[in-house]
N, C-alpha and C positions, 0 to 999 in steps of 0.2 A: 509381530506380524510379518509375515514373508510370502514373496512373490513367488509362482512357481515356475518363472522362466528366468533364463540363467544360464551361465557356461564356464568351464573352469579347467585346465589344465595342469599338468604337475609330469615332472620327467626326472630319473636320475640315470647315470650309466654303473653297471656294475661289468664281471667277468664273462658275462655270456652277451652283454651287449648294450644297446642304450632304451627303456622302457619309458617308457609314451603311454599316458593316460588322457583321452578327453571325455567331459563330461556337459550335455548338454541337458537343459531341461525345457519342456513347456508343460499348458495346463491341462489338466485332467482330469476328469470326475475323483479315480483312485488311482492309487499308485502303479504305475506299467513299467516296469522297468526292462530294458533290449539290452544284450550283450553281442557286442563284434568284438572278436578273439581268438588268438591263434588256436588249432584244434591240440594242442599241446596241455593248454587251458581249460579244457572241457570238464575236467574233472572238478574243476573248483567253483564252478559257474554257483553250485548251492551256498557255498562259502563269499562269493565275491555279491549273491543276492544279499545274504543275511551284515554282512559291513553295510551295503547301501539302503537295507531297511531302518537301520540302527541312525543315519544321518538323515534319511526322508520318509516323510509319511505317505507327502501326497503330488501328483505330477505325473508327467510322463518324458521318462529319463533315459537316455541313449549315454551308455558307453560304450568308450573304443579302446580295445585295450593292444599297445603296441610291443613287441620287442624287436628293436633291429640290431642284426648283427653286425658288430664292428670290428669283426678280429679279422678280418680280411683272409676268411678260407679261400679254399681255389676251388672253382667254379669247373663240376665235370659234367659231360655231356653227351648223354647216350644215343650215340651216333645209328646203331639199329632202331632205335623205339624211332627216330629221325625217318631213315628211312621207311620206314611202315610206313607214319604220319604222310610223309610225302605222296607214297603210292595212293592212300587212301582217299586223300583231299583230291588230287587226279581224276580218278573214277569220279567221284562226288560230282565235282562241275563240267565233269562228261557228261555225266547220267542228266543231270539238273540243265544241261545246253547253254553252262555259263561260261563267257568268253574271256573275261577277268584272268591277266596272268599270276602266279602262284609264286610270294616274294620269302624273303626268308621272315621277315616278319610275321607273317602269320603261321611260319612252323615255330618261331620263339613262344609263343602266344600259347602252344602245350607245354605247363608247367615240370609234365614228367618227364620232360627230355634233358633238364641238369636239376643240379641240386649242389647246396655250399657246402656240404658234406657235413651240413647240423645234425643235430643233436634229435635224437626222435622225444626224450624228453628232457622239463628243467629240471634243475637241480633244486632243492631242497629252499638253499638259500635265496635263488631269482625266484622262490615264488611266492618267498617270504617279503622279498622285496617290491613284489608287483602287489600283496597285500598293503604294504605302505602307502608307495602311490598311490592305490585304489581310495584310500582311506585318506590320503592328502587331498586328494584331487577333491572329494567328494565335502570336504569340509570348507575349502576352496569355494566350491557351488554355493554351499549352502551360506556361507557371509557373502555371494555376490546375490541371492536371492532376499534374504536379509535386508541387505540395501536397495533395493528394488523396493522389498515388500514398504520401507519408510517412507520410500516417495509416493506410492499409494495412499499411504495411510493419510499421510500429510494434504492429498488429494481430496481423500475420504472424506476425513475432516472439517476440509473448508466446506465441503457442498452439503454435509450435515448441519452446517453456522447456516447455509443459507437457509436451508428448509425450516431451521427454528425461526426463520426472522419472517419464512412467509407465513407461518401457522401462526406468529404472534400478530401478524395484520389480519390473518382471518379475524381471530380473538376478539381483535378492536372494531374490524366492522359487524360484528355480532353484540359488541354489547351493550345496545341498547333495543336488539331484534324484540322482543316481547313486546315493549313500550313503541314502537317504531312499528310492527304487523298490529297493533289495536289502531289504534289510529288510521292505518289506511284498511282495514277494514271497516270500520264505521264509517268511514268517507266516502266507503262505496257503495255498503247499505243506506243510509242517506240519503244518496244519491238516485239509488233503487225506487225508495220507499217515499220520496218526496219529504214532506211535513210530515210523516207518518212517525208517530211514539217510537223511537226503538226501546226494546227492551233488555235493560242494561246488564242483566244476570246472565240473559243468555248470550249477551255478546260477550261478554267475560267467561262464557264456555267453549265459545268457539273461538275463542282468541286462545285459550288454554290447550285446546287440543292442535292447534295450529303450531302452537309453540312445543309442543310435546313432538308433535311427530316430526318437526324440523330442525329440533334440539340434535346439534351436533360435539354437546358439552363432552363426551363420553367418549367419541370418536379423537377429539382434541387431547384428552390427557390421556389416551394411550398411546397418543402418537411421540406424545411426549416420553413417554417409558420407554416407548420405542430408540428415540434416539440417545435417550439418555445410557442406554445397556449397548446400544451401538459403538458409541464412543468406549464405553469401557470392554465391550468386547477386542477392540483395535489397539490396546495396550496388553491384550495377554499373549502370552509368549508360546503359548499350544497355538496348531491351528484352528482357524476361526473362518475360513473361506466359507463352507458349507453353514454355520450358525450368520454370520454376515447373511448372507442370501436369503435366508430365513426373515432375518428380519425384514432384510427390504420386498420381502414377499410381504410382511404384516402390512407395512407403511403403504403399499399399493393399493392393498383390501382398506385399511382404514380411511385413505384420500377420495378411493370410489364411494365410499358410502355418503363421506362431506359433501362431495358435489351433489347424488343423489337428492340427499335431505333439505342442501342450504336453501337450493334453488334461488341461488343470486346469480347474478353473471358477472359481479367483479369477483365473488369468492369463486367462481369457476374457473375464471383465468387466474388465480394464483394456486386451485389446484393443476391447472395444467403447466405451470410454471415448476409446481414442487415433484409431479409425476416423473418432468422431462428431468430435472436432477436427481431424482431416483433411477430411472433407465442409467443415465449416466454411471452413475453408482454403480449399479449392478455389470453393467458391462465391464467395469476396473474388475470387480469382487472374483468374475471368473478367472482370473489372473492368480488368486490370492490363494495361499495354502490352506 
């Protein structure tokens, strides 16, 4: 099981410079994957999609792909495109009645006035090389998501222990419900009826249909398969986010019908005891790939 938030880095320098991969992750319905990238790169954008499909299924993942150059070109700088820039910006905060004076920094600030005298494209090999990286980086993520997704699970886990331990006190205060609702209904017809004959067939049918319609037997051992496929969902190594959710969607419908039916108020507060570590639940599971 794995988390789908996470981040991960990888760099190596080759001839054209030093390349720079980050990789960030959070969660997502499906897979989104963003590319920021030199326009040098553009071409590979389907190429560098299909590695990152291949490592993630699900998330929403921002790379940054870098190459800086380290060969210490000489920096030229087009002293007309300059001038323009200058004239231009002039007019600008005339027209506009802005009083702000006009530093060289903000003519630096247009990119087309120098250039390191790069390369318009890579080579062959840095692109074979920013393939790796991409492909490091991204494997990187996915063992730091990995370990995320463990501490989840481990999370998971425990608050699945508790819910088994609240439905097993439901269990205990139900079972002796059949024998325990005859009884206080005859205590109340009785009471109704004075000295008056009750007639004992038919209180054994209204105690039957009592027990029928509050019989929460059904509700209990699905809840039970419920956690049971939970837990074993949390050891499979596909993702499981979307099935997780699933189920704590069953477990919610199964818990509303207990209170429904039991109409006890201690088993009411340990459905709102089992609900509130279900919510819990669920809000980690968004997390989960």
């Amino acid at each position: 099981m794995k988390s789908m938030t996470g981040f991960a880095s990888s760099a190596i320098t080759d001839k054209e410079g030093k390349i720079t991969i980050e990789a960030r992750s959070e969660n997502h319905r499906f897979l989104d994957i963003k590319l920021q990238m030199p326009e040098q790169l553009n071409a590979l954008e389907a190429d560098f999609m299909e590695i990152s499909k291949k490592l993630v299924s699900r998330g929403k993942i921002k790379l940054s792909i870098n190459i800086e150059d380290t060969n210490n070109r000489v920096i030229k700088f087009n002293s007309e495109a300059g001038k323009n820039y200058l004239a231009s910006l002039k007019k600008f905060i005339r027209e506009l009645g802005i009083k702000d004076e006009i530093s060289l920094n903000h003519i630096l600030m247009f990119k087309e006035l120098y250039n390191g005298d790069t390369k318009k494209t890579i080579s062959k090999t840095t692109l074979n090389s920013v393939k790796k990286v991409l492909s490091d980086t991204l494997k990187k993520l996915d063992k730091s998501r990995a370990i995320e997704g463990k501490k989840l699970s481990t999370d998971l886990l425990k608050r699945i222990n508790t819910c088994k331990k609240l439905i097993l006190g439901i269990r205990k205060k139900r079972k002796n419900f059949a024998k325990e609702a005859s009884k206080k209904l005859k205590e109340r017809i009785e009471n109704l009826l004075d000295d008056t004959n009750i007639d004992e067939t038919r209180l054994y049918q209204e105690v039957a249909i009592l027990t029928e319609r509050s019989d929460i037997t059904e509700e209990l051992v699905r809840l039970d398969a419920h956690f049971e496929k939970f837990i074993e969902t949390t050891n499979s190594k596909l993702p499981v986010g979307k099935e997780l959710d699933f189920l704590i969607q069953e477990m919610n419908r199964e818990s509303g019908t207990i209170s429904a039916k039991s109409k006890d108020a201690n088993i009411s507060h340990d459905i709102i005891s089992l609900r509130s570590e279900l919510e819990k639940m669920r809000e980690q599971i968004q997390n989960i790939e």
